[in-house]
LOTORTOR-394079 format. One record per residue (C-alpha): residue number from 1; residue in one letter; chain; x, y, z. Coordinates in steps of 0.25 Angstrom, whole numbers, plus 5000, padded with zeros to 4 digits. Each point is the difference from the previous one (the first is absolute). Layout:
BEGIN
    k  r  c    c1    c2    c3
  NUM  A  A     X     Y     Z
...
END
This chain:
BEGIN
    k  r  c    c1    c2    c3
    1  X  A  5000  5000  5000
    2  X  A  5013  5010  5002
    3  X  A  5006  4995  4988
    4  X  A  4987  5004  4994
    5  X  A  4999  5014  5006
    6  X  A  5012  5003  4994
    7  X  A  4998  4998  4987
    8  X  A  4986  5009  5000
    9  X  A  5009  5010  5007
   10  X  A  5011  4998  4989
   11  X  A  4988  5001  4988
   12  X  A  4995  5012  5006
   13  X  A  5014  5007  5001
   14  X  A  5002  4996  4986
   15  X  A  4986  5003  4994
   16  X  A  5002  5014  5007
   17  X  A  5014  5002  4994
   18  X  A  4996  4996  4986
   19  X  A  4987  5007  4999
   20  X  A  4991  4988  4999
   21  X  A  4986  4999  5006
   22  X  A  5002  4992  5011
   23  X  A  4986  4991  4997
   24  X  A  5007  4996  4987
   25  X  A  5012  4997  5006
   26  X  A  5006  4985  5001
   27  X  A  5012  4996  5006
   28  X  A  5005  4985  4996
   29  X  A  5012  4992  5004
   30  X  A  5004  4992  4987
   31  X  A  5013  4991  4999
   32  X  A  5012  5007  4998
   33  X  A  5002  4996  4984
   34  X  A  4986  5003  4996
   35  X  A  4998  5011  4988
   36  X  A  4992  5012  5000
   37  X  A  4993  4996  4989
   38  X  A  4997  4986  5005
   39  X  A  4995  5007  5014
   40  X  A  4991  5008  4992
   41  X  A  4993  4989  4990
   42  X  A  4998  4992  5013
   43  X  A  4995  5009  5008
   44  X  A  4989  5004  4988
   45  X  A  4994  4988  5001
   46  X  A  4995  5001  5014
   47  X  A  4986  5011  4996
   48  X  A  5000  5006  5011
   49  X  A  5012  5007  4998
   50  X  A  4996  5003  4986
   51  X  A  5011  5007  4992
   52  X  A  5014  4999  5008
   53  X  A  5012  5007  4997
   54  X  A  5014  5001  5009
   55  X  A  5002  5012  5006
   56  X  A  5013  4996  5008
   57  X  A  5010  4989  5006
   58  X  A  5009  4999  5011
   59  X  A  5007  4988  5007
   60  X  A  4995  4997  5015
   61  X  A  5013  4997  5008
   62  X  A  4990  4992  5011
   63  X  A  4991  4993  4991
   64  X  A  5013  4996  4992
   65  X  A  4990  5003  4986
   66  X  A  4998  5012  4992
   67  X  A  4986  5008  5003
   68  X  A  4994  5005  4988
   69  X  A  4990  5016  5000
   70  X  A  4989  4996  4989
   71  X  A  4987  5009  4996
   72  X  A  4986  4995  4996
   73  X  A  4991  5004  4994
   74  X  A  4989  4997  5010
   75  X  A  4997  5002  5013
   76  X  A  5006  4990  5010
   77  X  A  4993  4995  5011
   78  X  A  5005  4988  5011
   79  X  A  4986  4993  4997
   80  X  A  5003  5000  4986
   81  X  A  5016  4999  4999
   82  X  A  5006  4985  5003
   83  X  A  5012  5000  5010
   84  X  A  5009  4993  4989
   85  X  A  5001  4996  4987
   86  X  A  5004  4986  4995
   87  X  A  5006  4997  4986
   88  X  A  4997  4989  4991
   89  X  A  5012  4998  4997
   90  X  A  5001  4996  5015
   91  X  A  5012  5005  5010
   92  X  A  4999  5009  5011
   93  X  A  4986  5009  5002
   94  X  A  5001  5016  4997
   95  X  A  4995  5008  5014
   96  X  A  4991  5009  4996
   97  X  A  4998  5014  5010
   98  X  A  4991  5011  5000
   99  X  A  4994  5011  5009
  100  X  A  4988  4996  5006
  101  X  A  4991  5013  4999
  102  X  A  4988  4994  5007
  103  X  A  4993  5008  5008
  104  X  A  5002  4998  5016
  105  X  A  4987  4994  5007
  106  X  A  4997  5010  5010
  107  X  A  5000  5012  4989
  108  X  A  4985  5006  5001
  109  X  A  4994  4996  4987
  110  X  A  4991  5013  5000
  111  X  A  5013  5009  5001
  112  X  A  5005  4992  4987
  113  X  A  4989  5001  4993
  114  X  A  5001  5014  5001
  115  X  A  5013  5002  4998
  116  X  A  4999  4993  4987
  117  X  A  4989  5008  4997
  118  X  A  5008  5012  5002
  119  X  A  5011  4995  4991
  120  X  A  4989  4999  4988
  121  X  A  4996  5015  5004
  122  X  A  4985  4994  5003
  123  X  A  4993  5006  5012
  124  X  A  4989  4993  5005
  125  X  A  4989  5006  4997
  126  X  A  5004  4996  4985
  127  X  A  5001  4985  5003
  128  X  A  4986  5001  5005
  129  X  A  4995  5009  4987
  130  X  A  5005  4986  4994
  131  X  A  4990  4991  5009
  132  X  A  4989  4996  4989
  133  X  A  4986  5002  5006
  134  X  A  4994  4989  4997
  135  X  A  5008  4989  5007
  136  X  A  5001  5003  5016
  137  X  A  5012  4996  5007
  138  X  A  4998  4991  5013
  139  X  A  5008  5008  5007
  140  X  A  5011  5013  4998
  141  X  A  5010  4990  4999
  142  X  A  4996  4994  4989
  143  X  A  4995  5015  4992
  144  X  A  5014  5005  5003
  145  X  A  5008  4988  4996
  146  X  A  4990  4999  4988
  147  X  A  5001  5014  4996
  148  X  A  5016  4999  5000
  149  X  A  4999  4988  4991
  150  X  A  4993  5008  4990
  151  X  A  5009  5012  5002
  152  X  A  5013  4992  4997
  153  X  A  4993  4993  4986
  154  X  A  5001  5015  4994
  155  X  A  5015  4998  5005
  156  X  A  5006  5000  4987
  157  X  A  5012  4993  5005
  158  X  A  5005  4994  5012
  159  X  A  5009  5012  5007
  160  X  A  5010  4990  5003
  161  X  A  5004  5000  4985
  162  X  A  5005  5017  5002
  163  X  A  5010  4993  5009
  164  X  A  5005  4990  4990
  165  X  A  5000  5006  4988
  166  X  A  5008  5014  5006
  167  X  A  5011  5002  4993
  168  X  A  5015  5003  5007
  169  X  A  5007  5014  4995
  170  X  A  5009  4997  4986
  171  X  A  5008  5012  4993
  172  X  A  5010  4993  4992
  173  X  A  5011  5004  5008
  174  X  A  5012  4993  5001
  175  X  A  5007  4996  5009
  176  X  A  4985  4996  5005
  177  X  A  4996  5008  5011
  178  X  A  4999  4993  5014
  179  X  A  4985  5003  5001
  180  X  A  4995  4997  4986
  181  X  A  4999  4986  4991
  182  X  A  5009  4994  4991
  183  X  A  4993  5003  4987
  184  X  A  4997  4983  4996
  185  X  A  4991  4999  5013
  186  X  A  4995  5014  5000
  187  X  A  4997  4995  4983
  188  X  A  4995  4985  5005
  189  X  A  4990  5007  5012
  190  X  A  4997  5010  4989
  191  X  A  4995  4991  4989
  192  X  A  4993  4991  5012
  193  X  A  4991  5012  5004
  194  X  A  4997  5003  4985
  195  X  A  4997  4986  4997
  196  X  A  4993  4994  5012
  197  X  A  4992  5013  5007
  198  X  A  4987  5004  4999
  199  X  A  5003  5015  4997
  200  X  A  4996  5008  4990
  201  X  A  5009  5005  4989
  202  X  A  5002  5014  5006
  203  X  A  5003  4992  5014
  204  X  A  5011  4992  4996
  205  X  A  5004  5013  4992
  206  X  A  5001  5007  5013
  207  X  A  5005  4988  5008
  208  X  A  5014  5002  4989
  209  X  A  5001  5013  4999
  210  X  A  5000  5004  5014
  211  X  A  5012  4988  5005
  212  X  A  5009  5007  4990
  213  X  A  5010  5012  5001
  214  X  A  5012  5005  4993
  215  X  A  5004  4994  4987
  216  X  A  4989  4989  4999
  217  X  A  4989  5010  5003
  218  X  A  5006  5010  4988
  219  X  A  4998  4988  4991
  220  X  A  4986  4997  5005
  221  X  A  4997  5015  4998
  222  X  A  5006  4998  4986
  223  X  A  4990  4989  4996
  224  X  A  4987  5006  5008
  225  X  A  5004  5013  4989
  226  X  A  5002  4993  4988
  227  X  A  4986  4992  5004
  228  X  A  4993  5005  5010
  229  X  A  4989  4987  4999
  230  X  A  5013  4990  5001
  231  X  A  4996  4990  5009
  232  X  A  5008  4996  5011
  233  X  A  5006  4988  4990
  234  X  A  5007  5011  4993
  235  X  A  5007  5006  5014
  236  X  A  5005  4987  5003
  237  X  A  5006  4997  4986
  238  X  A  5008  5014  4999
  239  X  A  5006  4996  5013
  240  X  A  5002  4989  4997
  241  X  A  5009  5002  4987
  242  X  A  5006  5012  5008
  243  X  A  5004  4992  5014
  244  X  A  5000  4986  4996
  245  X  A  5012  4992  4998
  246  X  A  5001  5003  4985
  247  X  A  4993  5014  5001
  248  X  A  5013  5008  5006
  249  X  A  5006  5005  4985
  250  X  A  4985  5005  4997
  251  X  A  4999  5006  5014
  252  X  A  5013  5008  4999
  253  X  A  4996  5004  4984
  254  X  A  4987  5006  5006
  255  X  A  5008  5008  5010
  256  X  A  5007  5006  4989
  257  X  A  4990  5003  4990
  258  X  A  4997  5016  5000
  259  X  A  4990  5004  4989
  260  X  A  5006  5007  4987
  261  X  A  4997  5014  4996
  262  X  A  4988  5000  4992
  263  X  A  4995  4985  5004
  264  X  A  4986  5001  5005
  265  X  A  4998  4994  5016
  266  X  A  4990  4991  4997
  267  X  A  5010  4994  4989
  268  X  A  5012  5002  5011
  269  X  A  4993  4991  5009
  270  X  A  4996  4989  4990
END
């Protein structure tokens, strides 16, 4: 049970350190030999989890076994969330570890209810106006609680996908600034919140634009003025070519353009 306490004392610290919602945050001890990729297709398989991807590794002189930070995409949860993993390829089982945010039994369940109501900016006189007048609740309990659940069906989306799908600050800088991404995760986080969420266009839009700074945010400015109905695809692709591996030529090229006396802009910036 120390042992145990630990390592959600470990996850926490490195969740904070990282930037990663701690109810998406899973800490697994694998065997020293085992590869990131491997971890990941595993790990996959268990819906639960839903996607998974490596956030991290360090070795655990204690355990004698290397303890790996990953992120998933859903909400993890100790009812839902097995305490290890076994292979089929047999050998030892993969410890699985997560911070259990269940709530504590002697919390008053009207003062959460409240509080939740609050953090949806609902009072309660507008989860009555939702109470339909035809069907009378057996007690105010059950209006309340029926009223909420009406209330959260025009969520458009959980609030727990904000957290996931936030963004960590990327400039293009190099050296790589102690408090920003290295540009492939930033990129892979990027194209996971484009792909996967349920934002609108505009949202995701707004989700890219405002991790950026620096260099990378002048050449997501470049393409929003060139095509101001670019979808966020088109963001991630001029990034991309500027930042990725083979994009560093075509990045220093674009710092170096100047526009010619007599060219129009909008040819300049196309």
């Amino acid at each position: 049970m120390a042992e145990k306490t630990e390592l959600v004392s470990e996850l926490k610290k490195w969740c904070r350190g990282e930037g990663l919602s701690e109810a998406h945050g899973l800490l697994v001890i694998v065997p020293e030999d085992v590869e990131i990729a491997h971890i990941e297709e595993t790990l996959g398989t268990i819906k639960c989890l839903g996607r998974v991807r490596v956030r991290g590794r360090i070795f655990n002189m204690e355990l004698n076994s290397p303890m790996v930070l990953c992120e998933c995409k859903n909400v993890l949860t100790a009812e839902s969330v097995p305490p290890e993993v076994h292979l089929p390829e047999g050998g030892e089982a993969w410890s699985l570890v997560i911070i259990d945010r269940a709530p504590a039994a002697d919390e008053n369940f009207h003062t959460k209810l409240k509080l939740l109501i609050q953090a949806e900016g609902n009072t309660m006189e507008d989860i009555k106006a939702l109470l339909p007048g035809a069907q009378k609740p057996t007690s105010s309990a059950d209006s309340v609680i029926q009223a909420f659940g009406d209330l959260l069906e025009k969520t458009n989306r959980p609030s727990s996908e904000g957290e996931y799908h936030r963004l960590r600050i990327f400039s293009g800088t190099q050296p790589v600034p102690a408090e920003e991404e290295q540009f492939d995760h930033w990129l892979e986080q990027a194209w996971l919140m484009v792909e996967d969420s349920e934002y609108t266009v505009k949202e995701k839009k707004h989700c890219v634009m405002e991790s950026l700074k620096g260099p990378a945010l002048e050449i997501a400015n470049a393409v929003r003025t060139s095509d101001p109905d670019a979808n966020p695809t088109k963001y991630l692709e001029a990034l991309e070519s500027a930042f990725g591996t083979a994009g560093d030529d075509l990045y220093f090229a674009f710092r170096l353009m100047q526009q010619q006396t007599g060219e129009k802009l909008s040819d300049f910036l196309r």
